[in-house]
N, CA, C and O atoms as a GROMACS GRO file, in nm:
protein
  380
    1UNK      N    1   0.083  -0.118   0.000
    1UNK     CA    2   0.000   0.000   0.000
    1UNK      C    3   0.088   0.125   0.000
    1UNK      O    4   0.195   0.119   0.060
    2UNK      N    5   0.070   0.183  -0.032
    2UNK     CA    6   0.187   0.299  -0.109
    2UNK      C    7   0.086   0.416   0.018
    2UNK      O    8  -0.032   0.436   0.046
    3UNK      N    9   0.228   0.469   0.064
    3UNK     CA   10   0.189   0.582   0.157
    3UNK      C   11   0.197   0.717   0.137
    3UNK      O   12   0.272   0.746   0.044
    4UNK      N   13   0.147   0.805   0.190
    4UNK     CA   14   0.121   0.954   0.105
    4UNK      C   15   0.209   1.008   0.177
    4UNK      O   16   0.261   0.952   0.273
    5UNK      N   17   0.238   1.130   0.137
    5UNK     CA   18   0.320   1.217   0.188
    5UNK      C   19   0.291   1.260   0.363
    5UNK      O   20   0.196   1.224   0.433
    6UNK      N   21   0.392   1.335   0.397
    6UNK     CA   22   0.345   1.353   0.537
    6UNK      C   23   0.303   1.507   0.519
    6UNK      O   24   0.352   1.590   0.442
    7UNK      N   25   0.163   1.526   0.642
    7UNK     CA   26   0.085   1.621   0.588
    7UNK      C   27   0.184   1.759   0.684
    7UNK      O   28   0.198   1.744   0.806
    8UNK      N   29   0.226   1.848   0.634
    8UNK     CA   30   0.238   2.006   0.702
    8UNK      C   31   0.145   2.087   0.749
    8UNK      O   32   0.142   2.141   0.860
    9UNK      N   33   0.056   2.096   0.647
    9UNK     CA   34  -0.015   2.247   0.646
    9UNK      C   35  -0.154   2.213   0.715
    9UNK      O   36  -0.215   2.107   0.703
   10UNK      N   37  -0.192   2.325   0.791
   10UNK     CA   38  -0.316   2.299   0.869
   10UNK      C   39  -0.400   2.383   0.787
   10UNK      O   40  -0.352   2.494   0.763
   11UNK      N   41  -0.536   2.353   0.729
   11UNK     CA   42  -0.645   2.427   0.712
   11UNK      C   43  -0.726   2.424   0.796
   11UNK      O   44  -0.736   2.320   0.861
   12UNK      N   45  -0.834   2.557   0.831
   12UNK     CA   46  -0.910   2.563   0.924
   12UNK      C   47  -1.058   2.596   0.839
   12UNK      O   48  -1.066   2.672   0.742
   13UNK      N   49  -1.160   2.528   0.893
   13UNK     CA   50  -1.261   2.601   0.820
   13UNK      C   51  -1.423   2.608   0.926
   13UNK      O   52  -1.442   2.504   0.990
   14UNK      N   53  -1.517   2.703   0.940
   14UNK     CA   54  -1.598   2.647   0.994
   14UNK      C   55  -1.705   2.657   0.899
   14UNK      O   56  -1.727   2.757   0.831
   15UNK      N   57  -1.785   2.527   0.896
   15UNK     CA   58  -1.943   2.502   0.809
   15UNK      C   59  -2.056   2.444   0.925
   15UNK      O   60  -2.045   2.383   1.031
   16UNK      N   61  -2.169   2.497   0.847
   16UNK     CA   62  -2.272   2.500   0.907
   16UNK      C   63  -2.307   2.331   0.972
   16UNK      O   64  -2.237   2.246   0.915
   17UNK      N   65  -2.395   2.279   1.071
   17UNK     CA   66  -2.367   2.114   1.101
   17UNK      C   67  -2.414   2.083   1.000
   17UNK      O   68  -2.338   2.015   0.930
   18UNK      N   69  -2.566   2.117   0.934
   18UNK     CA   70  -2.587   2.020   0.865
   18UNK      C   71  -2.484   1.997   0.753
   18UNK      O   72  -2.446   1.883   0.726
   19UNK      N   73  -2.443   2.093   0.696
   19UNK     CA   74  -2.298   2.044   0.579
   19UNK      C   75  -2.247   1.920   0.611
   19UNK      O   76  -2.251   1.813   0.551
   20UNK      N   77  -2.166   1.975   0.781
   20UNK     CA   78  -2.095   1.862   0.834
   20UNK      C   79  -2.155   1.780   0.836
   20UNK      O   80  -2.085   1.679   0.828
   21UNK      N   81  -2.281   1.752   0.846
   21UNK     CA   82  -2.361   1.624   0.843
   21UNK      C   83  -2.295   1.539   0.732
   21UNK      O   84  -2.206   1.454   0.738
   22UNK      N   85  -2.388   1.606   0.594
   22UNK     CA   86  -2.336   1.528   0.493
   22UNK      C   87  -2.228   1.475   0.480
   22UNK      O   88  -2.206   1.360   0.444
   23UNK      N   89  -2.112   1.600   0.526
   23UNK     CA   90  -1.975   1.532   0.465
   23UNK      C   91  -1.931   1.406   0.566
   23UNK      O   92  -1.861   1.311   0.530
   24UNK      N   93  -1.971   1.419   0.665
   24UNK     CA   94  -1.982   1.314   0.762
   24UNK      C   95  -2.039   1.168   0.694
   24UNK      O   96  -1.960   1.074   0.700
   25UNK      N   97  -2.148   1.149   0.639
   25UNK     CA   98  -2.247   1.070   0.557
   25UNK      C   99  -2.140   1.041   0.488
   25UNK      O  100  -2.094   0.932   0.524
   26UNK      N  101  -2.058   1.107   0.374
   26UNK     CA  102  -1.991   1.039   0.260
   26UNK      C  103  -1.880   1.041   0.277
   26UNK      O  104  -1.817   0.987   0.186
   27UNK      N  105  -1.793   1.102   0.399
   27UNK     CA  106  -1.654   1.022   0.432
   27UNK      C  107  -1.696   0.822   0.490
   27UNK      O  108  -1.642   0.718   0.452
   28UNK      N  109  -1.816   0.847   0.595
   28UNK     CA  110  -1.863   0.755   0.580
   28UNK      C  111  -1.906   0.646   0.493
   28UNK      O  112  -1.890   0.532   0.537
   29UNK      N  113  -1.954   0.660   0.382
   29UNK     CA  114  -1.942   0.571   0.301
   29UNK      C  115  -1.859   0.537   0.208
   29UNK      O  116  -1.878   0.438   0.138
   30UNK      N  117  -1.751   0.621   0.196
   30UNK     CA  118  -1.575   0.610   0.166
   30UNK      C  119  -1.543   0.516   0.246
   30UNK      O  120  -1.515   0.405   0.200
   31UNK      N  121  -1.542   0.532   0.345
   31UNK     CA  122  -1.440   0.432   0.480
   31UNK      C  123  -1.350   0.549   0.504
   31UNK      O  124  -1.241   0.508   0.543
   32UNK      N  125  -1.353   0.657   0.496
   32UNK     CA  126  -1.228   0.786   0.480
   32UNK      C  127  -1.259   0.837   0.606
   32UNK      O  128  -1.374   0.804   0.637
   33UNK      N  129  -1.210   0.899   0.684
   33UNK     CA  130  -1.200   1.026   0.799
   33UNK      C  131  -1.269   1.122   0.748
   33UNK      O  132  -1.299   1.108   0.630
   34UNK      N  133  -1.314   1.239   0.815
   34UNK     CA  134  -1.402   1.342   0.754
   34UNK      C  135  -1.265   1.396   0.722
   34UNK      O  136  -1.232   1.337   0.619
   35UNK      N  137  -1.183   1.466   0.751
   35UNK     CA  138  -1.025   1.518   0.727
   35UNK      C  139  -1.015   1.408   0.617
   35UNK      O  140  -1.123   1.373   0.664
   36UNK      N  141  -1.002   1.361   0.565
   36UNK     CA  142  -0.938   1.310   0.498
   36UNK      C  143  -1.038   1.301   0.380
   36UNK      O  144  -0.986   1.310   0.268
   37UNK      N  145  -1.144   1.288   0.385
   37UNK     CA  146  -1.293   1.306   0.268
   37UNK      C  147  -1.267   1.463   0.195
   37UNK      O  148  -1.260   1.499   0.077
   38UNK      N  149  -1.255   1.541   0.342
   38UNK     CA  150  -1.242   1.660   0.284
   38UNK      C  151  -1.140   1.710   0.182
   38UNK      O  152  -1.155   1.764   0.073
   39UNK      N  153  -1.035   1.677   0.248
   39UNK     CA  154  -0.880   1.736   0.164
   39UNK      C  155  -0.897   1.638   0.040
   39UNK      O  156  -0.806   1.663  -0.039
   40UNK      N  157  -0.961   1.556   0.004
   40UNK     CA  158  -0.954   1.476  -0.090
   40UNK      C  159  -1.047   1.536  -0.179
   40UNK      O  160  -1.000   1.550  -0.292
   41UNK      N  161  -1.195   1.586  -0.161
   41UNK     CA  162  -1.297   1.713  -0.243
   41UNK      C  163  -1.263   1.802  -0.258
   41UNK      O  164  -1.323   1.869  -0.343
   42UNK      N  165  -1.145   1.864  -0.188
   42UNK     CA  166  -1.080   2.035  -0.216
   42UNK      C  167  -0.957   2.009  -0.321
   42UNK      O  168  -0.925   2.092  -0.407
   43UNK      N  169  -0.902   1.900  -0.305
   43UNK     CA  170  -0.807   1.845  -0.378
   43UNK      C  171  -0.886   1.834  -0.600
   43UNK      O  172  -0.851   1.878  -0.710
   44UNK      N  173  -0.980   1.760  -0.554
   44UNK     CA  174  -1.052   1.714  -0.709
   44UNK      C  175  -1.076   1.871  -0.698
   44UNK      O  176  -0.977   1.931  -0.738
   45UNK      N  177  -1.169   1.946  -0.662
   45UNK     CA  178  -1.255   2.100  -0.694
   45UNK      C  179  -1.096   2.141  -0.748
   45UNK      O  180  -1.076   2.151  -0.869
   46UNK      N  181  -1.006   2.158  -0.668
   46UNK     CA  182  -0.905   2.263  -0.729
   46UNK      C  183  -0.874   2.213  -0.882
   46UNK      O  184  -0.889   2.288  -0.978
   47UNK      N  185  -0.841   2.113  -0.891
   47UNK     CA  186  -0.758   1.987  -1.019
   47UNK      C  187  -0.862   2.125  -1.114
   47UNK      O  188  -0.842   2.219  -1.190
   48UNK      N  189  -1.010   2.032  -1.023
   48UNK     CA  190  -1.122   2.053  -1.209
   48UNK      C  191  -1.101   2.233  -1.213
   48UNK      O  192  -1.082   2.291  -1.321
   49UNK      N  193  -1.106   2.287  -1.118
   49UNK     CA  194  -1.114   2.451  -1.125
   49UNK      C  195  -0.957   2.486  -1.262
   49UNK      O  196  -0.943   2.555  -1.362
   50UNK      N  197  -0.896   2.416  -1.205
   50UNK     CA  198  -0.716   2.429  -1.278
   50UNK      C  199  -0.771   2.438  -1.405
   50UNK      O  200  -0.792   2.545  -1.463
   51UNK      N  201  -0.802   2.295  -1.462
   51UNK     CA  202  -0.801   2.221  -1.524
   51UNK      C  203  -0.926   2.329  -1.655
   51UNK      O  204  -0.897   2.379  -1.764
   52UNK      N  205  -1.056   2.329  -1.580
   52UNK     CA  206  -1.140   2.445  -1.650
   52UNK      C  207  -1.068   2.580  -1.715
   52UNK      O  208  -1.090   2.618  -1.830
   53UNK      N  209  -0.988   2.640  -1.634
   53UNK     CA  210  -0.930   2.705  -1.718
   53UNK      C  211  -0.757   2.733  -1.815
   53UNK      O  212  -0.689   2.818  -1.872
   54UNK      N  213  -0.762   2.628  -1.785
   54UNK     CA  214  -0.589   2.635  -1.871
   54UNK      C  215  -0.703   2.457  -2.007
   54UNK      O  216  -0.622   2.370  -2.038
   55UNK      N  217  -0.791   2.441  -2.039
   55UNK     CA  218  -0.795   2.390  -2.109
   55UNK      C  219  -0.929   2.436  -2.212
   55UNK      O  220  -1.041   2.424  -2.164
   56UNK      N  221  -0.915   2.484  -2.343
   56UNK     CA  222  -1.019   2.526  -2.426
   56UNK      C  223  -1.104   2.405  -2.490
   56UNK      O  224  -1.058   2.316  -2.563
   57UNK      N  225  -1.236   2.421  -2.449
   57UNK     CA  226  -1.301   2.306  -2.456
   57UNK      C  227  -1.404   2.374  -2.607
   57UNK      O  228  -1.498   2.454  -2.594
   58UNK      N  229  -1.355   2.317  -2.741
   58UNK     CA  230  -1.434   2.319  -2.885
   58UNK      C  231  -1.517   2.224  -2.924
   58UNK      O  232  -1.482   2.106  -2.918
   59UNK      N  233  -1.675   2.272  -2.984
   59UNK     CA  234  -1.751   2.176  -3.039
   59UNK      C  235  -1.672   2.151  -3.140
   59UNK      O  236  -1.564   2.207  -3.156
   60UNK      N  237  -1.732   2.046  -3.233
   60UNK     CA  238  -1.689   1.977  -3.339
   60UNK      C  239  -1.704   2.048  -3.450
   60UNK      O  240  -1.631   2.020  -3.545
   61UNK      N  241  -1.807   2.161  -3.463
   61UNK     CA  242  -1.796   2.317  -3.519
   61UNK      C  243  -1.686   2.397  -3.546
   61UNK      O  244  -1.631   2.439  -3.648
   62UNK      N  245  -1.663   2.409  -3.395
   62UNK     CA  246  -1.586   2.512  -3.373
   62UNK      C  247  -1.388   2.461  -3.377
   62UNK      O  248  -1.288   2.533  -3.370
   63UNK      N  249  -1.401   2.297  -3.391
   63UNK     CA  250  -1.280   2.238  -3.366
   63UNK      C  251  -1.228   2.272  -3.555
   63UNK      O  252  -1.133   2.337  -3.597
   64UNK      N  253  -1.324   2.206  -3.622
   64UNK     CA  254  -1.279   2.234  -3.747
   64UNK      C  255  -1.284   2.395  -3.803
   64UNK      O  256  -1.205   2.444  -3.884
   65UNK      N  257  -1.353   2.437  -3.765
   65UNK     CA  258  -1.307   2.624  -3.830
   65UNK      C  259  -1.206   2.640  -3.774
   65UNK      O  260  -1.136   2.722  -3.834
   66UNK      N  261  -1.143   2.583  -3.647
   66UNK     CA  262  -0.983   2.640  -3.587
   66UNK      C  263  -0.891   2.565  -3.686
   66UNK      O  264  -0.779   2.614  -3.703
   67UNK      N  265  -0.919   2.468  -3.745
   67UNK     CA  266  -0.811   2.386  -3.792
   67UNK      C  267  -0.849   2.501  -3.947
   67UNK      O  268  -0.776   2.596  -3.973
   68UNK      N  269  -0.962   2.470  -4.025
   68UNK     CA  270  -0.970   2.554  -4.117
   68UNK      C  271  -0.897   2.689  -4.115
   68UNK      O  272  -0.858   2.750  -4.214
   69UNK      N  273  -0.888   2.719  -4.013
   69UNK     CA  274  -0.827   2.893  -3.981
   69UNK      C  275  -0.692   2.863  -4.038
   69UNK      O  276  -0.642   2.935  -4.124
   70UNK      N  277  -0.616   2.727  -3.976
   70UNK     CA  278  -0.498   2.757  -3.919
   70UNK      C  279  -0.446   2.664  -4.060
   70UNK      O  280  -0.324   2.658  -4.065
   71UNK      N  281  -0.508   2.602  -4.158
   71UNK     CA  282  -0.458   2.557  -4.276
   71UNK      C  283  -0.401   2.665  -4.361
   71UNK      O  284  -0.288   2.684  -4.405
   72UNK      N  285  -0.557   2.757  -4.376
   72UNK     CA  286  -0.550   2.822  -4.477
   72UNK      C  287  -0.614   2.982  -4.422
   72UNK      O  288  -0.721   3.028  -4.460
   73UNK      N  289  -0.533   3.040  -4.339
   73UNK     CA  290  -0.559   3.171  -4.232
   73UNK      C  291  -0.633   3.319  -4.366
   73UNK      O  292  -0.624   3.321  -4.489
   74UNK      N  293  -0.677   3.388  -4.303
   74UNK     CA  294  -0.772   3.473  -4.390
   74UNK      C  295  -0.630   3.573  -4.402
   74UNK      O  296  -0.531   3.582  -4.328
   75UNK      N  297  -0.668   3.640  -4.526
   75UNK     CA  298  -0.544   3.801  -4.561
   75UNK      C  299  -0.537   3.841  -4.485
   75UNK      O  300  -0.634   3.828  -4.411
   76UNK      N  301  -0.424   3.922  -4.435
   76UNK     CA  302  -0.395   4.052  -4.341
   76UNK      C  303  -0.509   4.158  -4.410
   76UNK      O  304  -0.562   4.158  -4.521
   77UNK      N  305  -0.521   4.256  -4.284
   77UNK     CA  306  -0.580   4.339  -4.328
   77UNK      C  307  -0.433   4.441  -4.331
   77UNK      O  308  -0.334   4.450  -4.259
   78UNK      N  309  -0.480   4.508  -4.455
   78UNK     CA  310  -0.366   4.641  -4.488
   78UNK      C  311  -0.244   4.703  -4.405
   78UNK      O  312  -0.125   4.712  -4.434
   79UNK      N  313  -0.335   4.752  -4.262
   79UNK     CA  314  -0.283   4.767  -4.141
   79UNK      C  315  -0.183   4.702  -4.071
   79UNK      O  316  -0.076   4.748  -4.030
   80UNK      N  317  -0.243   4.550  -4.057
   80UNK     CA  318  -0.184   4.464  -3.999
   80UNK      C  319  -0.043   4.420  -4.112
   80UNK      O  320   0.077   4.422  -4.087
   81UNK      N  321  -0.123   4.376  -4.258
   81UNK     CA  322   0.059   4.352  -4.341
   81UNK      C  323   0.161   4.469  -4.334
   81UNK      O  324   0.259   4.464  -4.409
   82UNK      N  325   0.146   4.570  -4.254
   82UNK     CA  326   0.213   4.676  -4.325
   82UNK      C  327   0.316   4.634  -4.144
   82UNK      O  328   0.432   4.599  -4.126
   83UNK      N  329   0.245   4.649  -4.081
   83UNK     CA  330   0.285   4.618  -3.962
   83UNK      C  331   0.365   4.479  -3.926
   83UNK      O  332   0.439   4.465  -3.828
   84UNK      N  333   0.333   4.372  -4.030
   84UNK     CA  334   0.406   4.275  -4.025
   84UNK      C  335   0.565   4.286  -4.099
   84UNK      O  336   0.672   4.236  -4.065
   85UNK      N  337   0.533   4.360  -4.193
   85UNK     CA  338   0.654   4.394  -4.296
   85UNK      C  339   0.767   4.498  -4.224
   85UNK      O  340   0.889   4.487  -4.228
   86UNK      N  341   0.676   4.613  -4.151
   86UNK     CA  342   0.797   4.681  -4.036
   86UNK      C  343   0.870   4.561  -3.960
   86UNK      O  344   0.987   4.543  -3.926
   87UNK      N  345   0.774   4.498  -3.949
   87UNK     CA  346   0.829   4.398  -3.801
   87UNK      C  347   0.942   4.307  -3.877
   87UNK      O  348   1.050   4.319  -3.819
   88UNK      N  349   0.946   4.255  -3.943
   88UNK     CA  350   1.060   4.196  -4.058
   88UNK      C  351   1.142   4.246  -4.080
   88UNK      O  352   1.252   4.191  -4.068
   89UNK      N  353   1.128   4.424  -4.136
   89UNK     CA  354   1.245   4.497  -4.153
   89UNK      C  355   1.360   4.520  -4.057
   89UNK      O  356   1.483   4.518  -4.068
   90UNK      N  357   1.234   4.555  -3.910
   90UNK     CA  358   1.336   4.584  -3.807
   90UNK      C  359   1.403   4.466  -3.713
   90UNK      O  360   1.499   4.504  -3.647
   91UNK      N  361   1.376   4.373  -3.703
   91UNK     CA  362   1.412   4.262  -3.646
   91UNK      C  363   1.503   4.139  -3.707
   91UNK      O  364   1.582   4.067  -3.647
   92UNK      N  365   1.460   4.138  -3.867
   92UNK     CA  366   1.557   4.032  -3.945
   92UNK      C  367   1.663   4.085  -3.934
   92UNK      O  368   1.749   4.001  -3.909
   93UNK      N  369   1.716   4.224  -3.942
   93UNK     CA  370   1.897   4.216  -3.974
   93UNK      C  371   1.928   4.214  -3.841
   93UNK      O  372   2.043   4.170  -3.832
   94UNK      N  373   1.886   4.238  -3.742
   94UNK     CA  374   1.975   4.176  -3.618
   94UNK      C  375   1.979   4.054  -3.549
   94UNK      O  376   2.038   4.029  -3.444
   95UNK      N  377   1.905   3.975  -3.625
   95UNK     CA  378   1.907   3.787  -3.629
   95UNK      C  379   2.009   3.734  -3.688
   95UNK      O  380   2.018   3.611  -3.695
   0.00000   0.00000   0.00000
């Protein structure tokens, strides 16, 4: 059985009983400690919270117009090529 790290950090929190009820109820039907139910639900919430935003989630719509974009990308507008072409001028000769 592979053992976890040893714990440091103390969190403190106070919730209402009935909360504690529940979480009581489903550390219970874990076999888990309420401490230990808990840090294990704050643990998943953070992952998925992370996870929600460092990952862009595309319909099957929207997956192929990104790939479409990125085959065959639309013209510069005027502005922007003119601005790309400074940016070439001034940066290629000191590469």
């Amino acid at each position: 059985m592979p053992t976890s790290p040893p714990r440091t950090e103390r969190v403190e929190a106070r919730i209402a009983p009935e909360v504690l009820e529940i979480v009581r109820r489903a550390a219970e039907i874990e076999g888990r400690s309420v401490s230990d139910f808990l840090v294990g639900a704050a643990q998943e919430a953070a992952r998925r919270t992370i996870e929600q935003m460092q990952i862009i989630r595309l319909s099957m719509e929207e997956q192929q117009r990104f790939a479409a974009l990125l085959l065959t990308p639309p013209e510069l507008p005027p502005a922007m090529a003119r601005a790309a072409e400074a940016h070439r001028k001034l940066i290629a000769p000191s590469q």
